[in-house]
Gaussian input, Z-matrix of N, CA and C with variables (Angstrom, degrees):
# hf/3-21g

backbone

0 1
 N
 C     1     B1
 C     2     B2     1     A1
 N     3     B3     2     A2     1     D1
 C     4     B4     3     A3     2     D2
 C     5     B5     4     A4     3     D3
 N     6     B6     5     A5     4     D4
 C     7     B7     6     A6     5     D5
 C     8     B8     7     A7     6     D6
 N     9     B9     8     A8     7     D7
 C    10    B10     9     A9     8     D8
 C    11    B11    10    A10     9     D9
 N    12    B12    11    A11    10    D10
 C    13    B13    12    A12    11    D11
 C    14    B14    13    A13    12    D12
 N    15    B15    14    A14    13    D13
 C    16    B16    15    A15    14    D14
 C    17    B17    16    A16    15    D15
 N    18    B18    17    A17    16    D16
 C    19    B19    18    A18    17    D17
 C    20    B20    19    A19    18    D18
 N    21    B21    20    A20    19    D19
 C    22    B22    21    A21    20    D20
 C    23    B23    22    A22    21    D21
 N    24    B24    23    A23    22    D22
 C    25    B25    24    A24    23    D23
 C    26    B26    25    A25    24    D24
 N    27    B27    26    A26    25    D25
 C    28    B28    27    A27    26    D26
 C    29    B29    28    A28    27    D27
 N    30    B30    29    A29    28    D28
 C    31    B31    30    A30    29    D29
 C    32    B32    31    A31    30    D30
 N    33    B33    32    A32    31    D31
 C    34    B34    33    A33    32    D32
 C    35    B35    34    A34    33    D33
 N    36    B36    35    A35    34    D34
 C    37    B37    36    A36    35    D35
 C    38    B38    37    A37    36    D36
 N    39    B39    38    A38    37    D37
 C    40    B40    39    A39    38    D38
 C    41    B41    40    A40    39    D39
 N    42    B42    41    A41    40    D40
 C    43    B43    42    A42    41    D41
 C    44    B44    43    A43    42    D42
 N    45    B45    44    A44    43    D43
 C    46    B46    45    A45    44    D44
 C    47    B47    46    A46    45    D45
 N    48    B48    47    A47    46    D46
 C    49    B49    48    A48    47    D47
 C    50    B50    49    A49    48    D48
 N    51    B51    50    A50    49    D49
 C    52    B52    51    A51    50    D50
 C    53    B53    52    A52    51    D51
 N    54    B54    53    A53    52    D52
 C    55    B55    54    A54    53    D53
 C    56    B56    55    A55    54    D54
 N    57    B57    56    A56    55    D55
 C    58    B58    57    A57    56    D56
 C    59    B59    58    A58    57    D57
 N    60    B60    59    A59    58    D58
 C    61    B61    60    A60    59    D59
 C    62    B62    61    A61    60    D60
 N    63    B63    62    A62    61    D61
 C    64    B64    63    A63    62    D62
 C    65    B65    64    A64    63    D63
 N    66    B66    65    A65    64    D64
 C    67    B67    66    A66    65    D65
 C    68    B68    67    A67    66    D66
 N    69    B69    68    A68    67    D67
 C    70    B70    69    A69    68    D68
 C    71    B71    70    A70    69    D69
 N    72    B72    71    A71    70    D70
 C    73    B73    72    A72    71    D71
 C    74    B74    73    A73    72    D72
 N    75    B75    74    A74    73    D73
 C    76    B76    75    A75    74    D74
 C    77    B77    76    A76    75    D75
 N    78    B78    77    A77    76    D76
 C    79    B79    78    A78    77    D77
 C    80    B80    79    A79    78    D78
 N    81    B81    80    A80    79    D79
 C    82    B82    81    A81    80    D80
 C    83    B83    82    A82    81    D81
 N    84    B84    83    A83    82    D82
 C    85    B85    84    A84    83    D83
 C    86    B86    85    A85    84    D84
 N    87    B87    86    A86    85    D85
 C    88    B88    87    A87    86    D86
 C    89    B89    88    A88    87    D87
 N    90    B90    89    A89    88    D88
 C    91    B91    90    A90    89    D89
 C    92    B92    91    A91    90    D90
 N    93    B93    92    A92    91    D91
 C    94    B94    93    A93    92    D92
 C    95    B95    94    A94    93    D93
 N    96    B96    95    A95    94    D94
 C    97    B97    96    A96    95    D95
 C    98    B98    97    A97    96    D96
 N    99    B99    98    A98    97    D97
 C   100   B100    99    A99    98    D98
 C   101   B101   100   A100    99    D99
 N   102   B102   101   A101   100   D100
 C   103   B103   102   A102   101   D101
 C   104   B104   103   A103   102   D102
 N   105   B105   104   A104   103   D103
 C   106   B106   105   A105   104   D104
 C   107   B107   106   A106   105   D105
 N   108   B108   107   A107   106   D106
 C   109   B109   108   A108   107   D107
 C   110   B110   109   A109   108   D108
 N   111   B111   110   A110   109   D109
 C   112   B112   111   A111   110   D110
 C   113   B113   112   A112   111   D111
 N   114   B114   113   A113   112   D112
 C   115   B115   114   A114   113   D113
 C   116   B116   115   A115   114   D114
 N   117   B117   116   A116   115   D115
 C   118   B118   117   A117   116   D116
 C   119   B119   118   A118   117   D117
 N   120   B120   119   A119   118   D118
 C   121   B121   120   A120   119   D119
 C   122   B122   121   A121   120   D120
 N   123   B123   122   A122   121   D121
 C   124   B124   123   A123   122   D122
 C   125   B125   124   A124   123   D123
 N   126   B126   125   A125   124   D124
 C   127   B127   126   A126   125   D125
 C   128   B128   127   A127   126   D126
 N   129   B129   128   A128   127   D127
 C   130   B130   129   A129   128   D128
 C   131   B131   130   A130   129   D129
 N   132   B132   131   A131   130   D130
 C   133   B133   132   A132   131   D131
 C   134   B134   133   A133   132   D132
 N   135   B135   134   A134   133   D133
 C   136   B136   135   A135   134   D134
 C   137   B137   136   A136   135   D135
 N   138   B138   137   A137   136   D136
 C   139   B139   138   A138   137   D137
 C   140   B140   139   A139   138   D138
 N   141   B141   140   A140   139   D139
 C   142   B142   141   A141   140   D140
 C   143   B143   142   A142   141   D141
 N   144   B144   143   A143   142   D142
 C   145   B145   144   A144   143   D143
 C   146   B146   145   A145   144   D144
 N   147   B147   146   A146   145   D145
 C   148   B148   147   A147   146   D146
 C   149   B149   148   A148   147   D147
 N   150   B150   149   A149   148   D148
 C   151   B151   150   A150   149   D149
 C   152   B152   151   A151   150   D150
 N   153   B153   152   A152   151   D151
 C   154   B154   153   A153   152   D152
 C   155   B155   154   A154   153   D153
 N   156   B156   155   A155   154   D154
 C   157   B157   156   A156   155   D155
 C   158   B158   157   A157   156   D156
 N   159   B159   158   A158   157   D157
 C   160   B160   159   A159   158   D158
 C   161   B161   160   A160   159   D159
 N   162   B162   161   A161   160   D160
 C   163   B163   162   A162   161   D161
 C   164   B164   163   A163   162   D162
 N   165   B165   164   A164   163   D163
 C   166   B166   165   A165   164   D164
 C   167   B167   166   A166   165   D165
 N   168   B168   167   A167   166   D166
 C   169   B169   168   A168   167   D167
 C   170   B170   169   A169   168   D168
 N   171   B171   170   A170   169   D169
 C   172   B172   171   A171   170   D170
 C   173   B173   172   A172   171   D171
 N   174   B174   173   A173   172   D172
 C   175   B175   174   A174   173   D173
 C   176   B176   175   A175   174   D174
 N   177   B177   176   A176   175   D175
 C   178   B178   177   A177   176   D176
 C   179   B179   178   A178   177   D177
 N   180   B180   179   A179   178   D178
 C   181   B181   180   A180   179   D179
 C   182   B182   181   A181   180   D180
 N   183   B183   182   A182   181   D181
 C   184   B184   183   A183   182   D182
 C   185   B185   184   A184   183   D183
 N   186   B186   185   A185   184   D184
 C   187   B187   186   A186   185   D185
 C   188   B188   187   A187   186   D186
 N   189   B189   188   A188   187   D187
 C   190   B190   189   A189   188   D188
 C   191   B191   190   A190   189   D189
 N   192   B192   191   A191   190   D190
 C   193   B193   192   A192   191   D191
 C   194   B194   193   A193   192   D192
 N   195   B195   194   A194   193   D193
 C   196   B196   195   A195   194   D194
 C   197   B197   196   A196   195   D195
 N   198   B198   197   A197   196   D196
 C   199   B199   198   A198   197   D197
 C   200   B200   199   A199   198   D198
 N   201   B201   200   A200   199   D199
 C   202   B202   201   A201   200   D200
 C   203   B203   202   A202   201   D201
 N   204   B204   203   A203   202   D202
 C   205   B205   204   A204   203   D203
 C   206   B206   205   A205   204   D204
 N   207   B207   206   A206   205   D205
 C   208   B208   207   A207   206   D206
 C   209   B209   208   A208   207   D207
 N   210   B210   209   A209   208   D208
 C   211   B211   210   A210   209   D209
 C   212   B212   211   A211   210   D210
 N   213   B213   212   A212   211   D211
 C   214   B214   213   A213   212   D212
 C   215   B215   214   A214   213   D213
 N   216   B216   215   A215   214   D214
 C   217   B217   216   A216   215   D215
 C   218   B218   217   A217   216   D216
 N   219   B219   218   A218   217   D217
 C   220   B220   219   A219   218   D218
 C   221   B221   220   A220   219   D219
 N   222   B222   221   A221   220   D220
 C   223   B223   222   A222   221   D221
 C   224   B224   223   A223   222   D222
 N   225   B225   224   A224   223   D223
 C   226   B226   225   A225   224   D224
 C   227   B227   226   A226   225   D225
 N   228   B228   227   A227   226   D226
 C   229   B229   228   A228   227   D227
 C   230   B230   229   A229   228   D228
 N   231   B231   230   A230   229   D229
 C   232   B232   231   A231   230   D230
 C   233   B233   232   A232   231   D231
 N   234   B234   233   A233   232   D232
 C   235   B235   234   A234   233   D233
 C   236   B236   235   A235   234   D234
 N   237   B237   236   A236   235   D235
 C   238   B238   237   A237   236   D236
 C   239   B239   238   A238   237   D237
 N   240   B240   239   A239   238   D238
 C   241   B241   240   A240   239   D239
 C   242   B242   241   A241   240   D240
 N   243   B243   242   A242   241   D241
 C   244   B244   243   A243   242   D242
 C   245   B245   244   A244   243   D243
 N   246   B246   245   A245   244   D244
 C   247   B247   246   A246   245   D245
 C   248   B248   247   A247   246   D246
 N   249   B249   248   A248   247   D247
 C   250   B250   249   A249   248   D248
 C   251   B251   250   A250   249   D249
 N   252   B252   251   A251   250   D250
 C   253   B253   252   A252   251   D251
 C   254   B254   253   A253   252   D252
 N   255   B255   254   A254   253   D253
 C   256   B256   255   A255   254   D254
 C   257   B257   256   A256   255   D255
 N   258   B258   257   A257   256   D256
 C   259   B259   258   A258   257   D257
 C   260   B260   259   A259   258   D258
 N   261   B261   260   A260   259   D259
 C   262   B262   261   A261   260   D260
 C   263   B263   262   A262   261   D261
 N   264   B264   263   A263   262   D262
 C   265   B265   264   A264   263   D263
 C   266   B266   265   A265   264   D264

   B1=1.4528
   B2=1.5179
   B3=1.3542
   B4=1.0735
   B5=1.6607
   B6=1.7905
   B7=1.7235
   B8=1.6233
   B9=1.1039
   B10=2.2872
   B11=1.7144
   B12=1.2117
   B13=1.6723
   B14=1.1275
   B15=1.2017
   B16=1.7615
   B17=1.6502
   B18=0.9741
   B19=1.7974
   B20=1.7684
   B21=1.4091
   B22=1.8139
   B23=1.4717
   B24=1.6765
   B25=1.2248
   B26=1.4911
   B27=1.5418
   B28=1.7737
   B29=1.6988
   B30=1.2945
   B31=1.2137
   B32=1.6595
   B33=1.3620
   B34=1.4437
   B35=1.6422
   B36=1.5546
   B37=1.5409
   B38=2.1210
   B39=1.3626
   B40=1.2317
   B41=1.4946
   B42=1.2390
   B43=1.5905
   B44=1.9590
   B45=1.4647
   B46=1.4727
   B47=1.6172
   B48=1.6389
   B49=1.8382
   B50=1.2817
   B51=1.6523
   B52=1.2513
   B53=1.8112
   B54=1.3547
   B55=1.1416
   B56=1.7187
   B57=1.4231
   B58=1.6327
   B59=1.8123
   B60=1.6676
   B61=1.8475
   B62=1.1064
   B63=1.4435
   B64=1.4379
   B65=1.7277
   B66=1.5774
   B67=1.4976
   B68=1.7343
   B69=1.4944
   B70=1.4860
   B71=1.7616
   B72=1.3759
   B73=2.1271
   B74=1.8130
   B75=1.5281
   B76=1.6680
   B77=1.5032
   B78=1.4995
   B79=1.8853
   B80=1.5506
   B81=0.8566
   B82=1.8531
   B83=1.3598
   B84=1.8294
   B85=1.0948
   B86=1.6554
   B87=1.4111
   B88=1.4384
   B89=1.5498
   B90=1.8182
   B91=1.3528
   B92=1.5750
   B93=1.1560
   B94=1.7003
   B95=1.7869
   B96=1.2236
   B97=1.6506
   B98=1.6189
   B99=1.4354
   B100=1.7213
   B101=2.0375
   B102=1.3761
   B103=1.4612
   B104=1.2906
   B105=1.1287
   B106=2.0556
   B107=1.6216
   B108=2.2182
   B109=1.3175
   B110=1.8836
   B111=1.2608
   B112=1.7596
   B113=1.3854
   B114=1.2531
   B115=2.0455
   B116=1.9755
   B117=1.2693
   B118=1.1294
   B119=1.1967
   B120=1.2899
   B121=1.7017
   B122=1.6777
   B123=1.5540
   B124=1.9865
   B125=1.3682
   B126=1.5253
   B127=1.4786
   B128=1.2430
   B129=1.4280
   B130=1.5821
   B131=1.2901
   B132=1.3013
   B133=1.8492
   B134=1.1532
   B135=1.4065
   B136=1.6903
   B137=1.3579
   B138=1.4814
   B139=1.6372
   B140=1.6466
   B141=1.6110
   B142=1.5546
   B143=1.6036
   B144=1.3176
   B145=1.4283
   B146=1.1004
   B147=1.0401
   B148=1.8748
   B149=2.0268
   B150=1.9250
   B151=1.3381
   B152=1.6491
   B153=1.3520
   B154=1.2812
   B155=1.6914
   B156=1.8171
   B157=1.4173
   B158=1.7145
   B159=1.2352
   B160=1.7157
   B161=1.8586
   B162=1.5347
   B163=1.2844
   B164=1.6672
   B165=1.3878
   B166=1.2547
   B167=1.3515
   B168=1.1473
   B169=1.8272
   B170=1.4904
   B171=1.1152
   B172=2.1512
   B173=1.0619
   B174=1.5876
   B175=1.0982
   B176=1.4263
   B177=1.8569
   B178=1.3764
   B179=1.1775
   B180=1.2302
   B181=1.6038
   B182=1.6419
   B183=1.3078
   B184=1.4797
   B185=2.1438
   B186=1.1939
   B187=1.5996
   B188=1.1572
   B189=1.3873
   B190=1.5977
   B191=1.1934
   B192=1.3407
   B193=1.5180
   B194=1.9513
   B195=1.4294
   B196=1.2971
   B197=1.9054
   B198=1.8267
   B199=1.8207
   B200=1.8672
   B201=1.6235
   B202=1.2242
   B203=1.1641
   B204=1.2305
   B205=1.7039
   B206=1.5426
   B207=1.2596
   B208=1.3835
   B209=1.6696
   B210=1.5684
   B211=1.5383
   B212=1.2205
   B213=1.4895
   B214=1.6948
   B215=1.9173
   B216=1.3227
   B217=1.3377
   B218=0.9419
   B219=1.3229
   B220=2.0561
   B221=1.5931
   B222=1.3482
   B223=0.9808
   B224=1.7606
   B225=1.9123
   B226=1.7973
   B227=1.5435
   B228=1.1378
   B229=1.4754
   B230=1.4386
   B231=1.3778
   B232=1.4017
   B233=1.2348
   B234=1.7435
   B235=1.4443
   B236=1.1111
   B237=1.7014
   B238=1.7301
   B239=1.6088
   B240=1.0896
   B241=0.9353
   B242=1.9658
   B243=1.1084
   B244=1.1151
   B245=1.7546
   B246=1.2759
   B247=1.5781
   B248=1.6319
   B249=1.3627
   B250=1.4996
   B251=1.6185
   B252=1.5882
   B253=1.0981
   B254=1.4581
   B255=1.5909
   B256=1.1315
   B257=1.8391
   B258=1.6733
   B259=0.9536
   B260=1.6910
   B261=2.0153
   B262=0.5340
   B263=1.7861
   B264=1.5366
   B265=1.7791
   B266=1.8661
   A1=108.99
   A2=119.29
   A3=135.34
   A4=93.36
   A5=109.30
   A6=120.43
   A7=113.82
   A8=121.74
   A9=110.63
   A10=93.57
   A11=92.00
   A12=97.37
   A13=132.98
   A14=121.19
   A15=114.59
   A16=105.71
   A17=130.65
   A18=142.85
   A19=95.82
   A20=92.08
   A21=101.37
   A22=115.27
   A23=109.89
   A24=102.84
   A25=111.27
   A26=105.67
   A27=107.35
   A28=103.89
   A29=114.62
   A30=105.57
   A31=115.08
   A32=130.07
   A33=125.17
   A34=93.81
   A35=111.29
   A36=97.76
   A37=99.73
   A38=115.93
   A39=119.12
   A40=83.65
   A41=145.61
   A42=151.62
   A43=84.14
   A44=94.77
   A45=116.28
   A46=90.31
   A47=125.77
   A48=113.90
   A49=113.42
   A50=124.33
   A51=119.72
   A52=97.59
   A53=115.72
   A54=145.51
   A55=96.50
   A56=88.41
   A57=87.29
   A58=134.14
   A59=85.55
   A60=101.85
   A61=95.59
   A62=127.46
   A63=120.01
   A64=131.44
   A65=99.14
   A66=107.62
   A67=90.18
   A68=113.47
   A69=106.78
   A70=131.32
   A71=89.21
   A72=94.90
   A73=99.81
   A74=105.72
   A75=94.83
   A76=113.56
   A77=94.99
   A78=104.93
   A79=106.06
   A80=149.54
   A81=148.15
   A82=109.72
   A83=122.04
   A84=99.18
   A85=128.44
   A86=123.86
   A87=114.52
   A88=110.56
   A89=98.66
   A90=92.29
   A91=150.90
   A92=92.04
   A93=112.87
   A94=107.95
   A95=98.62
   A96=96.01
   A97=111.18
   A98=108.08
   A99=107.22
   A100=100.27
   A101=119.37
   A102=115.98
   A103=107.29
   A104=137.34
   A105=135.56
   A106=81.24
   A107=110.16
   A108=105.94
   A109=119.26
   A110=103.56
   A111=110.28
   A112=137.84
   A113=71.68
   A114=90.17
   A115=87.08
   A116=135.97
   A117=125.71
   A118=95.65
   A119=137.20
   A120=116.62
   A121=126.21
   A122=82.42
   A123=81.26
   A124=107.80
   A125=114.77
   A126=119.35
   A127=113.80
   A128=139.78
   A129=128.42
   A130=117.70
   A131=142.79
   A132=124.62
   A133=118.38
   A134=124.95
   A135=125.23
   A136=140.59
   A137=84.51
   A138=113.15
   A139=89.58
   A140=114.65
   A141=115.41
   A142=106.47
   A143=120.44
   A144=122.98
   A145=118.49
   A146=142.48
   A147=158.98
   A148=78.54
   A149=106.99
   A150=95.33
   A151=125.62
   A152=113.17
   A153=126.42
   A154=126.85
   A155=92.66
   A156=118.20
   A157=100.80
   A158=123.06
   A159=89.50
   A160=86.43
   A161=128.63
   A162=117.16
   A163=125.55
   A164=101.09
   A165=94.49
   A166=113.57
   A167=118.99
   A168=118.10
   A169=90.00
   A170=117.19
   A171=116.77
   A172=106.76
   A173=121.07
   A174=122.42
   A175=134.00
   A176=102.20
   A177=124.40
   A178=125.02
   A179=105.24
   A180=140.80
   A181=113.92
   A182=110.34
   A183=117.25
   A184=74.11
   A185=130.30
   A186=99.99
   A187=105.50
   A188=141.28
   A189=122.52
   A190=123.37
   A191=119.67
   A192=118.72
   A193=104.80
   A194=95.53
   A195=121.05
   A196=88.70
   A197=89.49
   A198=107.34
   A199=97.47
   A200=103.39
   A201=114.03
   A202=112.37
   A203=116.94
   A204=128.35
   A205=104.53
   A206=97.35
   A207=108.49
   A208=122.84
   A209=100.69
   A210=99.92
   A211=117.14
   A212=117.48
   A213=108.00
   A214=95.61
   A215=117.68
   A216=114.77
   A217=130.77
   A218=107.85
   A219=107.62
   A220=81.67
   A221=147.41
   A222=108.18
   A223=137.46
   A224=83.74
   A225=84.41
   A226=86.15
   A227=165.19
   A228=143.08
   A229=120.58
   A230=125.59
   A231=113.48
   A232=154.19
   A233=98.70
   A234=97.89
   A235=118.95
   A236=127.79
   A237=106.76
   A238=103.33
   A239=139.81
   A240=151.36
   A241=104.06
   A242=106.76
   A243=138.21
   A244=122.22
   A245=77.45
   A246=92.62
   A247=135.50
   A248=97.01
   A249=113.39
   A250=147.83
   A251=95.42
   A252=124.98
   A253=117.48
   A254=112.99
   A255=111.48
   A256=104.16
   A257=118.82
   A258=111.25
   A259=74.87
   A260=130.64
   A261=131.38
   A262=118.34
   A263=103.51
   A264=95.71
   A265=98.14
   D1=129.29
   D2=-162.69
   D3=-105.06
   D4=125.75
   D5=171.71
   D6=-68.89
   D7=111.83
   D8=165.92
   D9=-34.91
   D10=155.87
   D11=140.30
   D12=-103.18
   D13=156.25
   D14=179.56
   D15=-40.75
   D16=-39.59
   D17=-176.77
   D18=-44.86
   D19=-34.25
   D20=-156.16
   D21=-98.20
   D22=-9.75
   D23=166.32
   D24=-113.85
   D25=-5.94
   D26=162.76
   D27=-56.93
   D28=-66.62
   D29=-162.96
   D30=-67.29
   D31=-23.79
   D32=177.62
   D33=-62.56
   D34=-52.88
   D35=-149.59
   D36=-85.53
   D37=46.65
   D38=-173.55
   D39=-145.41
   D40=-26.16
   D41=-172.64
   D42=-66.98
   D43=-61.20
   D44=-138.49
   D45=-75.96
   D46=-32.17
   D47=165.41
   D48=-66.07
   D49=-39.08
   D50=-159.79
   D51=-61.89
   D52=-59.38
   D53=-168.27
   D54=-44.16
   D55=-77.80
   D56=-172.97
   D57=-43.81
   D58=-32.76
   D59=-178.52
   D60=-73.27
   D61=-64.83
   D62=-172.44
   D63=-46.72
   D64=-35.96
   D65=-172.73
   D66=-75.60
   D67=-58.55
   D68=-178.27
   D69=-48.98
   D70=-22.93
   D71=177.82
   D72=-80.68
   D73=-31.71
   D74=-172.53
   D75=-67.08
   D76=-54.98
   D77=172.87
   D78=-55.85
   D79=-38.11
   D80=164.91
   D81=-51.68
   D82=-61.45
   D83=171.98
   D84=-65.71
   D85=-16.05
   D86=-171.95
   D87=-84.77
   D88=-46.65
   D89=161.54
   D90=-61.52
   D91=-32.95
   D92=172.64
   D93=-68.31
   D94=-29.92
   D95=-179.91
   D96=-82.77
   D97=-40.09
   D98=-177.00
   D99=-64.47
   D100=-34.74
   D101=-179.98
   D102=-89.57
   D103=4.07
   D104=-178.74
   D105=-87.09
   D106=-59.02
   D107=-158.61
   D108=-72.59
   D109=-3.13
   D110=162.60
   D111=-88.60
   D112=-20.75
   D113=-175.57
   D114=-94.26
   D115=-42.98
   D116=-171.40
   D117=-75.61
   D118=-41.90
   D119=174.46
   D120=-60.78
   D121=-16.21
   D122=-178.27
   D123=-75.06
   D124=-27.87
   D125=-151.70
   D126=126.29
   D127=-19.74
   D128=-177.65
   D129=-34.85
   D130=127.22
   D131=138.45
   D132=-44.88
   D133=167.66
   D134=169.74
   D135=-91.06
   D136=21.55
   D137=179.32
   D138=-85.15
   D139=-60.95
   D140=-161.05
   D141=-78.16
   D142=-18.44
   D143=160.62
   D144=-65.94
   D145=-37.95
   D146=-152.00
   D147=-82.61
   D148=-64.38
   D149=-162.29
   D150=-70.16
   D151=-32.78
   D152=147.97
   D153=-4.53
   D154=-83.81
   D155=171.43
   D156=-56.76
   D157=-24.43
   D158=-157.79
   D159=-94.71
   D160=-40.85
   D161=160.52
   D162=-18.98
   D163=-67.70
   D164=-174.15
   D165=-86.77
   D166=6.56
   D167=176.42
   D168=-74.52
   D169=-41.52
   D170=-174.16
   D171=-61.33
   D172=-54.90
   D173=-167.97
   D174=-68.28
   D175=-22.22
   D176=146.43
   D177=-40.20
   D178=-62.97
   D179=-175.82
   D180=-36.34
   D181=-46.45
   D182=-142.41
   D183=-94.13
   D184=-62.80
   D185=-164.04
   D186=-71.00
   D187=-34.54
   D188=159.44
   D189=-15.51
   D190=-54.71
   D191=-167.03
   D192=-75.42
   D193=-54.72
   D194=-160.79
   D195=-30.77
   D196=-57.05
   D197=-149.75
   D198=-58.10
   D199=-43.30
   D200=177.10
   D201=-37.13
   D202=-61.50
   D203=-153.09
   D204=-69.00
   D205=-38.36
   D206=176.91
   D207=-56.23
   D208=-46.45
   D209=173.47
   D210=-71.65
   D211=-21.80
   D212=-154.26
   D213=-93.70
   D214=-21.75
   D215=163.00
   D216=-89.97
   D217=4.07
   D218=177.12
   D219=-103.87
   D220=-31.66
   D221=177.35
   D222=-121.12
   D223=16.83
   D224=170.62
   D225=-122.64
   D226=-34.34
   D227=-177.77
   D228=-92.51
   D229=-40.36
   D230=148.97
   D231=-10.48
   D232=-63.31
   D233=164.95
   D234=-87.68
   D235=-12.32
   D236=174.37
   D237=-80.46
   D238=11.48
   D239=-151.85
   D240=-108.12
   D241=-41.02
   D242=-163.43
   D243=-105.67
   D244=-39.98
   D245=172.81
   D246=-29.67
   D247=-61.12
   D248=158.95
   D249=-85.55
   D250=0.79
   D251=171.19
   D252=-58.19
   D253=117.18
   D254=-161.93
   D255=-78.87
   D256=-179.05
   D257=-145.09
   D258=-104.31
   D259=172.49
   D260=174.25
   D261=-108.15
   D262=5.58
   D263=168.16
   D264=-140.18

C-alpha cells in the first residue's frame, strides 16, 4: 500500500471545495429562485422565504458534498492508494 502525499490530499481536498461551492451556489441560485418565485406568488413575506431558502439550501447542501467527496477520492486518492497493492492470487 502506497501513502498520498500531503501534495495529494491538498489538491483532492481543494478539487472537492472548488467543486462542491460551485455546484452548491448554482443549485441554490436556481433552486432558491424557482421557490422565492412560488412562495412570492402565493403570498409569502421575505421573512418566510429567506427561511424556506436557507432550509433547503442545507438540505441541498449535504448530498452535494457527500456525492462530491465521494468522486474526488475514488478518483484522485484511491488509486495512489492502491496502486502498489499487491495482488491477492
Amino acid at each position: 500500500m502506497k501513502e498520498p502525499k500531503e501534495v495529494d490530499y491538498f489538491k483532492a481536498w481543494l478539487l472537492f471545495f472548488a467543486v462542491s461551492t460551485s455546484l452548491g451556489i448554482l443549485l441554490g441560485i436556481i433552486i432558491g429562485s424557482l421557490i422565492a418565485g412560488f412562495m412570492g406568488a402565493g403570498g409569502a413575506n421575505l421573512a418566510q422565504m429567506t427561511t424556506v431558502n436557507r432550509v433547503v439550501g442545507f438540505v441541498i447542501g449535504v448530498p452535494v458534498s457527500y456525492f462530491t467527496f465521494r468522486a474526488v477520492i475514488g478518483k484522485y486518492l484511491f488509486p495512489k492508494i492502491e496502486e502498489e497493492t499487491p495482488s491477492k492470487y
